[in-house]
C-alpha positions as CSV (number, residue, x, y, z in Angstrom):
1,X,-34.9,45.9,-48.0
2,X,-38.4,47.1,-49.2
3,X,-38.0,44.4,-52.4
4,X,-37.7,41.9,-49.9
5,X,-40.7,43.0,-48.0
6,X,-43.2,43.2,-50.9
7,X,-43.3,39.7,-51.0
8,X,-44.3,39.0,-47.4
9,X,-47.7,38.3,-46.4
10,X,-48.1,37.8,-42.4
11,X,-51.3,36.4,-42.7
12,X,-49.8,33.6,-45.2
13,X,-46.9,33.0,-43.1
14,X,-46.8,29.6,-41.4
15,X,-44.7,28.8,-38.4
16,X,-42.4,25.7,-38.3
17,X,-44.4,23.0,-36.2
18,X,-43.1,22.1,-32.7
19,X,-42.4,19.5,-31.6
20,X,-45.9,19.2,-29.2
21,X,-47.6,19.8,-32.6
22,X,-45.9,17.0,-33.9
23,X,-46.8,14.5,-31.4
24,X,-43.1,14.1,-29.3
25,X,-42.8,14.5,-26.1
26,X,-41.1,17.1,-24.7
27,X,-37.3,16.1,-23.3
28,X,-37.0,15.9,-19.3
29,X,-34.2,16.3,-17.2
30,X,-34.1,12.9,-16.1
31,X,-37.3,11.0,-18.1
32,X,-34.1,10.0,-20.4
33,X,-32.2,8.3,-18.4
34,X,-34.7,6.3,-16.7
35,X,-36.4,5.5,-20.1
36,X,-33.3,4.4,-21.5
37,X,-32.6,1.9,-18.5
38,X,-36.6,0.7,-18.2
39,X,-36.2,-0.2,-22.4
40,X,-33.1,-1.8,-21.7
41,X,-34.3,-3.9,-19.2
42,X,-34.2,-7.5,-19.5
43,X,-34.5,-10.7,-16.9
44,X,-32.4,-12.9,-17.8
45,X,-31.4,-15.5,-15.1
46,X,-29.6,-17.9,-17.3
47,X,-26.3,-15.7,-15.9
48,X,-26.4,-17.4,-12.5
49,X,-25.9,-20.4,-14.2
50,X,-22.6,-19.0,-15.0
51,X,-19.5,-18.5,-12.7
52,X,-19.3,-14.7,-12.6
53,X,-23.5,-14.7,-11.4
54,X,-22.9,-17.7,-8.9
55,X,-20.0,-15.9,-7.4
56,X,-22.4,-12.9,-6.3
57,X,-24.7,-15.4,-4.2
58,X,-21.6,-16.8,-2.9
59,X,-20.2,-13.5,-1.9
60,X,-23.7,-12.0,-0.2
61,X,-24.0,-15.4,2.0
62,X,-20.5,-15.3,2.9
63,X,-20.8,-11.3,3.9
64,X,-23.9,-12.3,5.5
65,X,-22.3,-14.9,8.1
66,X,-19.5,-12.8,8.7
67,X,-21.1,-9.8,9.8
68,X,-23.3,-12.3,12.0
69,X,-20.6,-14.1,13.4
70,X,-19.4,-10.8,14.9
71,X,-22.9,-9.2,15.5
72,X,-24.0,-11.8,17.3
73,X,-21.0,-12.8,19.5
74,X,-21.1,-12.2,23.7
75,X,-19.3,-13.2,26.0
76,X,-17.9,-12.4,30.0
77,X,-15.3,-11.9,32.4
78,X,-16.3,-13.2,35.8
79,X,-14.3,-11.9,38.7
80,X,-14.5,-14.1,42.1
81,X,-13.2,-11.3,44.8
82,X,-12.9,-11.6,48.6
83,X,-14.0,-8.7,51.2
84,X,-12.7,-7.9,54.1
85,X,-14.7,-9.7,56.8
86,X,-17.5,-10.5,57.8
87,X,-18.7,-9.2,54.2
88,X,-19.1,-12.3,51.7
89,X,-17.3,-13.1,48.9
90,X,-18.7,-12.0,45.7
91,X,-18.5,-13.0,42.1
92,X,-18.5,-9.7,39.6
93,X,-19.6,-10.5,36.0
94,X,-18.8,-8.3,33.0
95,X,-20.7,-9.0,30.0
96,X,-19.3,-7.9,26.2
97,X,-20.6,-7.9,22.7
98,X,-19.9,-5.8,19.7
99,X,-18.7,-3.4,19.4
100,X,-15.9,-4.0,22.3
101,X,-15.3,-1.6,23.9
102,X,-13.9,-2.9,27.2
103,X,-13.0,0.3,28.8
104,X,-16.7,1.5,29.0
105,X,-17.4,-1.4,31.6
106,X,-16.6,-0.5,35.3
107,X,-18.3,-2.5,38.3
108,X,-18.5,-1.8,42.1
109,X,-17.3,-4.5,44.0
110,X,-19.8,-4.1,47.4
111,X,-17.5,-4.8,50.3
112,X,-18.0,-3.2,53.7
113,X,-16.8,0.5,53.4
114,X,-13.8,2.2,52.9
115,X,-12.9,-1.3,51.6
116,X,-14.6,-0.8,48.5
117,X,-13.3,-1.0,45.1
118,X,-13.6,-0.4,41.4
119,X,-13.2,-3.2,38.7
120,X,-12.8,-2.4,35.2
121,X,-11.3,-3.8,31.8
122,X,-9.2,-2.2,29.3
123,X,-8.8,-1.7,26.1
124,X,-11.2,-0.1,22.6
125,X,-11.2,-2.3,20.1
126,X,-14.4,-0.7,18.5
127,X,-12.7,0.7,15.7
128,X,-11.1,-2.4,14.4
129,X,-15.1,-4.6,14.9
130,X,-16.9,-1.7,12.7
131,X,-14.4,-1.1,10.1
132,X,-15.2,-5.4,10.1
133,X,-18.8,-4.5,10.0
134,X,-18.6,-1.9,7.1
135,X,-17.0,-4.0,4.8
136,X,-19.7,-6.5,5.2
137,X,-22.3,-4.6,4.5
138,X,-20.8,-3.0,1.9
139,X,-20.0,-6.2,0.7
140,X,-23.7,-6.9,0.7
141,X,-24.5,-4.3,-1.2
142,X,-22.2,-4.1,-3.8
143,X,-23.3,-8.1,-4.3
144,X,-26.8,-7.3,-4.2
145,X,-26.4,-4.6,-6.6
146,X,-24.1,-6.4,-9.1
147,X,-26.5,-9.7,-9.2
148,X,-29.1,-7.2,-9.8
149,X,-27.6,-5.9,-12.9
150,X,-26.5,-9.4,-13.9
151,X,-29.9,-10.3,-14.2
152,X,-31.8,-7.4,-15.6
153,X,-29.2,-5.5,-17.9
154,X,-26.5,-8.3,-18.9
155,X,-27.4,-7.2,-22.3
156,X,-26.6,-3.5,-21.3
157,X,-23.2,-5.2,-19.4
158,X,-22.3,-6.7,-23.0
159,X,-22.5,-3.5,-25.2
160,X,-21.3,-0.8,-23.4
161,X,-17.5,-1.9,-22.2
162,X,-17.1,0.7,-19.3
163,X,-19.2,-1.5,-17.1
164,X,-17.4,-4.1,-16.9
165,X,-14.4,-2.1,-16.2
166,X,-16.2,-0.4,-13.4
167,X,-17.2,-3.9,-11.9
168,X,-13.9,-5.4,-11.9
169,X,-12.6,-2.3,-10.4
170,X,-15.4,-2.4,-7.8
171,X,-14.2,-6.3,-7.2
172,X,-10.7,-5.3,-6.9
173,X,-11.8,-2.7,-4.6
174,X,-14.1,-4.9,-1.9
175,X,-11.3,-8.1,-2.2
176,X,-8.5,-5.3,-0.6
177,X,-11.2,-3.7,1.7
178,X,-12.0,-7.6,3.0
179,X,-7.7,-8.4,3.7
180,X,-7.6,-4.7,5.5
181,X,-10.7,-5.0,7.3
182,X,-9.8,-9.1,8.4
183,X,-6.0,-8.0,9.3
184,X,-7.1,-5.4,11.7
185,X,-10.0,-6.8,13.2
186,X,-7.9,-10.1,14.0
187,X,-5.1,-7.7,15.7
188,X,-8.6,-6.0,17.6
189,X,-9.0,-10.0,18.6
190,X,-5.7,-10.8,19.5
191,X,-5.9,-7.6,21.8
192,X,-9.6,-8.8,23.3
193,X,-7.7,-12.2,24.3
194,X,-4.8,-10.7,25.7
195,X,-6.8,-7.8,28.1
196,X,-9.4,-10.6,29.3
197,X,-6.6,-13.2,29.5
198,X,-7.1,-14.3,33.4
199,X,-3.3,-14.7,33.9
200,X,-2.7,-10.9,33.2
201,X,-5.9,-9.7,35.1
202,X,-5.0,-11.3,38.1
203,X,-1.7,-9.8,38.0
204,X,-3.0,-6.4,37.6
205,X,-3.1,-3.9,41.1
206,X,-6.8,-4.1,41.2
207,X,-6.6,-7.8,41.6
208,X,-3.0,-8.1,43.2
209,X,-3.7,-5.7,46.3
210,X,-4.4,-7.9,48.8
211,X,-5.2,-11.0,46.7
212,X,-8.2,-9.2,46.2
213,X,-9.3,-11.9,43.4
214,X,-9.5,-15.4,44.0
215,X,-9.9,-16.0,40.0
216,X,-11.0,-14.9,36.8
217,X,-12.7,-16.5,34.3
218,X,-13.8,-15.8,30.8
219,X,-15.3,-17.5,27.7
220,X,-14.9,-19.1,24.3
221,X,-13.7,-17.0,21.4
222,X,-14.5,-19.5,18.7
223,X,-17.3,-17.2,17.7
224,X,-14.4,-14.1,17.1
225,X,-12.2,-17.2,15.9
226,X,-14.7,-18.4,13.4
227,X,-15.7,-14.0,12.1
228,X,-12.0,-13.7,11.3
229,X,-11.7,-16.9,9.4
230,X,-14.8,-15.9,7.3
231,X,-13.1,-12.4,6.7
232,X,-10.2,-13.9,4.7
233,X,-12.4,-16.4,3.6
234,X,-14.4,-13.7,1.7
235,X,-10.8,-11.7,0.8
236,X,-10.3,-15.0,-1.2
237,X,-13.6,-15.3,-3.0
238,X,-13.4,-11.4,-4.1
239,X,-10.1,-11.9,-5.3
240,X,-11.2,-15.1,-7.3
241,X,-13.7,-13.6,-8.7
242,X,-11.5,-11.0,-10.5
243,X,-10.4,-14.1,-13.4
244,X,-14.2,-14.1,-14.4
245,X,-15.0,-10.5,-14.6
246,X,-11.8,-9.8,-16.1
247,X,-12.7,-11.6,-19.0
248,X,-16.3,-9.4,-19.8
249,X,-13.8,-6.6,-20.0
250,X,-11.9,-5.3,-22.9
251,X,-8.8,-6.0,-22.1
252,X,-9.4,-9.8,-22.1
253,X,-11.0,-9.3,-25.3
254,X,-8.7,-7.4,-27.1
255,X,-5.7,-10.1,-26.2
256,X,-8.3,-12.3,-27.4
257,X,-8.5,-11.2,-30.5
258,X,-5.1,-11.9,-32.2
259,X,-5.8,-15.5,-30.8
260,X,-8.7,-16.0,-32.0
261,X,-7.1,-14.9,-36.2
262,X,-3.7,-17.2,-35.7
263,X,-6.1,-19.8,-35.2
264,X,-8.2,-19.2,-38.2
């Protein structure tokens, strides 16, 4: 041991350099990550030219008027009821939009006391309009974000193959969320129709006691009509759009392969 210290001279001794004293920069917890995908980064709009790019444009407009179609719909129930005398007839209106729920409206029909009475609707069919809603905007989203990519890290989308594996999987995903989401918000429909349907209301006991209502009225559902058809509509465009991510991925190309020798 004291052979091996004769040799040593602190003063002499020179540390390994570090890596400041070399000039790098010192690792950060996520500085990596976002370097890597700022260096990688590369506009390239040429892929909306192509059928997998247009299909994302297709898919946000489509989401877009479907969540609108909904959003924007209202309509009303109008109620013409007789009172006892000498009050007037009147005429009670109930207004509904999204997201439908029918049994939160009530109106007081004013007739001359005790003969006053209650009018309400029935039925919840919030549930079924925001699950609707959801998948839209997620729709949106995962459009907006996949276009996104498309544009500024196709190159990125090329090399490494789990990405396109995660985007047809996402694909897969929003196509079964938009057949769910369509199926149960045209049941919600068909259950709007049928507890505003005037036949039915008029045979209900609020309206039946005493021929309380003269008629009932309601509006067009072509707006609901039209918000259910652009549901499937965009169950079919996500589910068309599998064929052309399916071929970025590596199963495509690896069945492409063997082809592609037989024919050389």
């Amino acid at each position: 041991m004291a052979s091996q210290l004769q040799g040593y001279d602190p003063e002499t001794q020179q540390d390994m350099p570090s890596q400041y004293d070399t000039g790098m920069q010192p690792p950060g917890p996520s500085g990596g990550l976002l370097q890597n995908l700022k260096s990688s980064m590369q506009i390239n709009l040429d892929i909306f030219r192509e059928p997998r790019g247009v299909m994302r444009i297709i898919h946000f407009v489509f989401s877009l008027f479907a969540i609108i179609s909904i959003c924007s719909y209202d309509n009303e129930v109008t109620f013409s009821v007789k009172c006892p005398p000498p009050a007037p007839a009147n005429v009670v209106k109930f207004p509904y939009d999204y997201p439908f729920k029918l049994d939160h409206l009530s109106r007081q029909v004013a007739c001359t006391h005790p003969a006053d009475r209650y009018l309400t609707l029935y039925g919840d069919f919030s549930s079924d309009a925001e699950f609707f809603v959801a998948v839209g905007v997620l729709s949106l989203l995962g459009a907006a974000a996949a276009a996104t990519g498309y544009a500024l890290y196709e190159a990125k989308y090329q090399s490494n193959p789990l990405i396109p594996l995660a985007d047809f999987g996402g694909t897969a995903l929003l196509a079964l969320l938009w057949l769910s989401a369509s199926a149960a918000w045209a049941n919600g429909l068909s259950g709007i129709k049928h507890s505003t349907d005037p036949g039915i209301l008029m045979r209900t006991v609020q309206c039946a006691k005493d021929d309380f209502c003269t008629t009932v009225t309601t509006g067009s559902f072509s707006g609901l009509n039209t918000s259910v058809i652009l549901g499937f509509l965009n169950f079919f465009l996500w589910t068309a759009d599998l064929w052309f991510v399916y071929k970025e991925t590596p199963w495509f190309k690896m069945r492409q392969q063997p082809l592609d020798q037989q024919i050389n």
